[in-house]
C-alpha positions in Angstrom: 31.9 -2.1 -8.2 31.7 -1.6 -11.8 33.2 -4.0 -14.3 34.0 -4.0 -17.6 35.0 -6.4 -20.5 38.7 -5.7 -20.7 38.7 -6.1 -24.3 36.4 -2.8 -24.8 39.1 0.0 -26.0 39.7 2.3 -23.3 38.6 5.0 -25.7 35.3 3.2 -25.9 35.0 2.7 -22.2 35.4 6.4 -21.9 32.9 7.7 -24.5 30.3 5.2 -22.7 31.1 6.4 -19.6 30.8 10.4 -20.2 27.4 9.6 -22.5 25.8 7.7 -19.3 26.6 10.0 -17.0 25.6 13.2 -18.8 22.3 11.8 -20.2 21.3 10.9 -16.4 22.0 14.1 -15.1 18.4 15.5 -14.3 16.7 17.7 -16.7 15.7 21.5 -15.3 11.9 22.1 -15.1 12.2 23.3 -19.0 13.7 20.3 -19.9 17.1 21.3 -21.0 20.2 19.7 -20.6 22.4 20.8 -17.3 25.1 23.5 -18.1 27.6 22.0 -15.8 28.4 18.5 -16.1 29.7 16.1 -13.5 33.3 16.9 -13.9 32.7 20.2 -13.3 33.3 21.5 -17.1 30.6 23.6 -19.6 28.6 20.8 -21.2 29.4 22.8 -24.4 33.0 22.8 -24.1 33.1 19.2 -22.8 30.7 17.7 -25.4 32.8 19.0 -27.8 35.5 16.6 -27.0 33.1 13.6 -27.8 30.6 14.8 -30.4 31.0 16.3 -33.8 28.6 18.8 -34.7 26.1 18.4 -37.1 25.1 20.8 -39.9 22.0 22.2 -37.8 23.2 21.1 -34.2 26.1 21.6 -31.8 27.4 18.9 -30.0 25.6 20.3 -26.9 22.3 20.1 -28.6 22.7 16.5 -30.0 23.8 15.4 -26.4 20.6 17.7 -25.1 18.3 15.6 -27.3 19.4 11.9 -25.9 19.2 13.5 -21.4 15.7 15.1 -22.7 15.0 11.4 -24.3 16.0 9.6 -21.5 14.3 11.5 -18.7 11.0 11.8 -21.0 10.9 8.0 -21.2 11.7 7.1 -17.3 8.9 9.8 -16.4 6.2 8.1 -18.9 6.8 4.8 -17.4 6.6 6.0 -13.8 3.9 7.9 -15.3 1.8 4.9 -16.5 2.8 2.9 -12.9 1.5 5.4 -10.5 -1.2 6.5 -11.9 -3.3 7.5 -8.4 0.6 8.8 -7.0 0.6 10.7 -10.5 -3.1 12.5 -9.5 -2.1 13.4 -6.5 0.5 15.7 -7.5 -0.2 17.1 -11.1 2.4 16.2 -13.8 5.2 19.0 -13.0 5.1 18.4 -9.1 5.2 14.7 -9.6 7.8 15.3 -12.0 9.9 17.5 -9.7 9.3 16.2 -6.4 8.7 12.3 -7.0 10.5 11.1 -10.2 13.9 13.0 -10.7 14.7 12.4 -6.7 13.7 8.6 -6.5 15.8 8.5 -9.6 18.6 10.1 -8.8 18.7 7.9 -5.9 17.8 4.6 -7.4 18.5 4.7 -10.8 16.9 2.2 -13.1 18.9 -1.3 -12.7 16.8 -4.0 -14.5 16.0 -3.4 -18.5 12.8 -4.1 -18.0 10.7 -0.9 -17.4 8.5 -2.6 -15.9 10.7 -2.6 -12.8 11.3 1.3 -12.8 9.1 1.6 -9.7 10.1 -1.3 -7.6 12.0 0.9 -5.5 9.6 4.1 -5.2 7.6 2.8 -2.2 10.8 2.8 -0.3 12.3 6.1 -1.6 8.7 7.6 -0.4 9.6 5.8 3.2 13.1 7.3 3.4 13.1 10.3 1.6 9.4 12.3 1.7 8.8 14.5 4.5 5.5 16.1 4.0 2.7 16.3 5.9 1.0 13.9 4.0 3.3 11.2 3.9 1.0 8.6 5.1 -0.9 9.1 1.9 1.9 9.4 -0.2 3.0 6.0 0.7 0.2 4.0 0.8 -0.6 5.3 -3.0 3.0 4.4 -4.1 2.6 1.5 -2.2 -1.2 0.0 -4.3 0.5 1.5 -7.5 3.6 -0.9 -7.0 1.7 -3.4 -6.3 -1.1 -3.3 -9.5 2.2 -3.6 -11.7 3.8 -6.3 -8.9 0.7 -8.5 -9.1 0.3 -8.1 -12.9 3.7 -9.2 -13.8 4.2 -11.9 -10.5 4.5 -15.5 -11.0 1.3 -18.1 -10.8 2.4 -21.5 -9.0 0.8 -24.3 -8.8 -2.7 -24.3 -7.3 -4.3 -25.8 -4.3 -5.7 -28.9 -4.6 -8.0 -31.3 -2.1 -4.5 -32.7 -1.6 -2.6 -30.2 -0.9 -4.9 -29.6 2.7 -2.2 -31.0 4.9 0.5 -29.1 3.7 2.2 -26.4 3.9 0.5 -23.2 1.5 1.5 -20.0 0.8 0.2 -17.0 -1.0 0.6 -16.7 -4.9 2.6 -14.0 -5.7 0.2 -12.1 -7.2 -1.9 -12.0 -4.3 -1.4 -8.9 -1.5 -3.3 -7.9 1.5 -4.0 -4.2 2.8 -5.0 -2.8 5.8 -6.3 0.7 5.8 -7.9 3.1 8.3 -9.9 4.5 5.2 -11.2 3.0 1.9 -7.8 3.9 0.0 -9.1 1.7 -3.4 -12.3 3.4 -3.8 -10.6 7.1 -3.7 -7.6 5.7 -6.1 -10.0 4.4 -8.3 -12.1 8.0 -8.3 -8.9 9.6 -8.7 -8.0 7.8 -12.2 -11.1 8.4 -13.6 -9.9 11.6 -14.1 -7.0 13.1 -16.1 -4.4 14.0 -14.1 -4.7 17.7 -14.9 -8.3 17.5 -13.4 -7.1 17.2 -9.8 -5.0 20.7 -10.3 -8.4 22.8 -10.2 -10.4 20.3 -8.8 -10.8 19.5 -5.0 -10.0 16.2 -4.3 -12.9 13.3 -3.4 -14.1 12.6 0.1 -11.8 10.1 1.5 -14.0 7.5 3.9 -12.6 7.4 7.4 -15.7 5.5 9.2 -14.1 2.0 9.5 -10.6 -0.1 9.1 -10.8 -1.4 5.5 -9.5 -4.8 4.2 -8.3 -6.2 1.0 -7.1 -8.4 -1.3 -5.4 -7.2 -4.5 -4.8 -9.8 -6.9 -4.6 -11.1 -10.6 -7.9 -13.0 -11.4 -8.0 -15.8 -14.1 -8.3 -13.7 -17.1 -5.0 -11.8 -15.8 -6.5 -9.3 -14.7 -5.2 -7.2 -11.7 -8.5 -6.9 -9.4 -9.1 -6.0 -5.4 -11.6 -7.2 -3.4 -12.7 -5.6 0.4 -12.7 -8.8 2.8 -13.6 -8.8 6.4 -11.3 -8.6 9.0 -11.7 -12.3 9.7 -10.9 -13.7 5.9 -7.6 -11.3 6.3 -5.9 -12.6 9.6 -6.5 -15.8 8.2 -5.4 -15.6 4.7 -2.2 -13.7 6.7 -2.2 -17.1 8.0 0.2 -18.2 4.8 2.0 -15.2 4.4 5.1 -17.5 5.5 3.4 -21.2 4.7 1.0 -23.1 6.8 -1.3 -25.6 6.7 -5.2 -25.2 6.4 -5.1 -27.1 9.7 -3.3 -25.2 11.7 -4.2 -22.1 10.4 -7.7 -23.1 12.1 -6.0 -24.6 14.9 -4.7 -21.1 15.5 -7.9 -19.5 14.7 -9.7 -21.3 17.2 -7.4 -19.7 19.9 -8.8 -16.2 18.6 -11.3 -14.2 20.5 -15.3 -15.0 19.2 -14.9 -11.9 16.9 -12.4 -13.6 14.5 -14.1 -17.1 15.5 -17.7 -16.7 15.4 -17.5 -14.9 12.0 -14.9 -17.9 10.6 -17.5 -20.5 11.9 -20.1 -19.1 9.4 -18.0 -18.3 6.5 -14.9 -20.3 6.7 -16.3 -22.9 3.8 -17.2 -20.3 1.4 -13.9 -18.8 2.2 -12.1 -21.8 1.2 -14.6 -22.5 -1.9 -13.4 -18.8 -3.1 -9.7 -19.0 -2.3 -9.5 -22.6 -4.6 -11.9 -21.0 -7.0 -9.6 -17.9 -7.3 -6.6 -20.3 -6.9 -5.0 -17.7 -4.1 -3.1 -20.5 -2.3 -0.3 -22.7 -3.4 1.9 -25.7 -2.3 5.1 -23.8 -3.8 6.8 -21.5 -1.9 9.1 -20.2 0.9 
């Protein structure tokens, strides 16, 4: 429900009103303004009503300038967010078939832009059909989560104390599970400009294995993965909802030899690297 400060003038309220919801009407593939606007009306006549001309512009054309604005900006941020989702489609196609739909459903609602995209990995679940939707996610789903881990919050790190306790992931800490090496094919994809990928066949995608890793903010803040084993992950998964280093090997000793034969030989040098990297903390839930 919206609300409003009832001491705006209604005038006011009104002008606001008609500006937001003709500058978030999509732009056309061209970029210009749409010709009908949402009451139905010729966005010249209806501009009119709320802009004056100016000596080189209609009202139409100054109204055109702030919806060309608007949609520019929101597709440079998701631009700079996605950057492998980006490749994968070409600037217009991304544009067309990504940005203005996710949008139009879930407009931005946070004045950060840094939380344009928050929603995107769910629009791709609900809304894309393609044949390649599995792909489609799982790229909107690492890009999300480079911006999520570089803007999350660091708590409090594990100490030699903190053994009994419950632990949880830091924020900025996420796990993936892929049938194929998804981070090595992102990070061949942005070595490229975008328009590369338009002429270019796309890199070989390796399918040989189920790939595992952690994506995370290192100490100089810097957003970094890492492939783990299969072992390290269903462990670290471990604190997904809190748990203790004890019974997180109390339950990996009811595991099949796979999970703990290979814990058994690396568990300690998992733990030195998971303090070292500070991945765990006390604070949570």
């Amino acid at each position: 429900m919206k609300t409003f400060d009832k001491k705006v003038p209604k005038n006011l309220r009104k002008i606001q009103e008609w500006f937001g919801g003709i500058i978030a009407q999509p732009v056309d593939l061209n970029s210009r303004i749409n010709p009908i606007t949402p009451s139905g009306q010729s966005i010249e006549k209806e501009s009119a009503l709320f802009i004056s001309p100016s000596p080189t512009l209609q009202p139409s054309d100054r109204i055109q300038i702030y919806n060309q604005q608007y949609w520019w900006r929101l597709f440079s941020s998701l631009h700079e967010s996605f950057p492998f989702l980006l490749r994968l489609f070409g600037y217009r196609e991304f544009n067309q078939k990504v940005a203005t739909p996710y949008l139009v459903k879930y407009p931005p609602n946070h004045w950060a832009l840094c939380f344009l995209g928050q929603r995107l990995p769910r629009w791709a679940e609900e809304e894309y059909h393609e044949g390649d939707k599995q792909l489609i996610l799982d790229a909107a789903n690492i890009d999300w989560t480079y911006s999520f881990c570089f803007i999350s919050a660091h708590f409090r790190s594990l100490t030699t104390q903190s053994l009994s306790q419950k632990l949880y992931l830091q924020p900025h800490l996420c796990l993936f599970e892929f049938g194929c090496n998804l981070f090595k094919f992102r990070e061949e994809f942005i070595a490229q400009d975008p328009d590369y990928w338009v002429e270019h066949d796309f890199p070989k995608l390796d399918k040989d294995k189920v790939y595992y890793f952690a994506l995370f903010r290192n100490l100089r803040n810097q957003v970094t993965y890492e492939e783990i084993s299969q072992g390290e992950y269903e462990l670290l998964n471990q604190f997904r909802e809190g748990n203790s280093i004890e019974s997180a090997i109390e339950w990996l000793e009811t595991q099949g030899k796979e999970y703990y034969g290979e814990a058994s030989t690396h568990l300690h040098l998992w733990l030195q690297k998971w303090v070292f990297y500070q991945w765990l903390t006390p604070e949570g839930g």
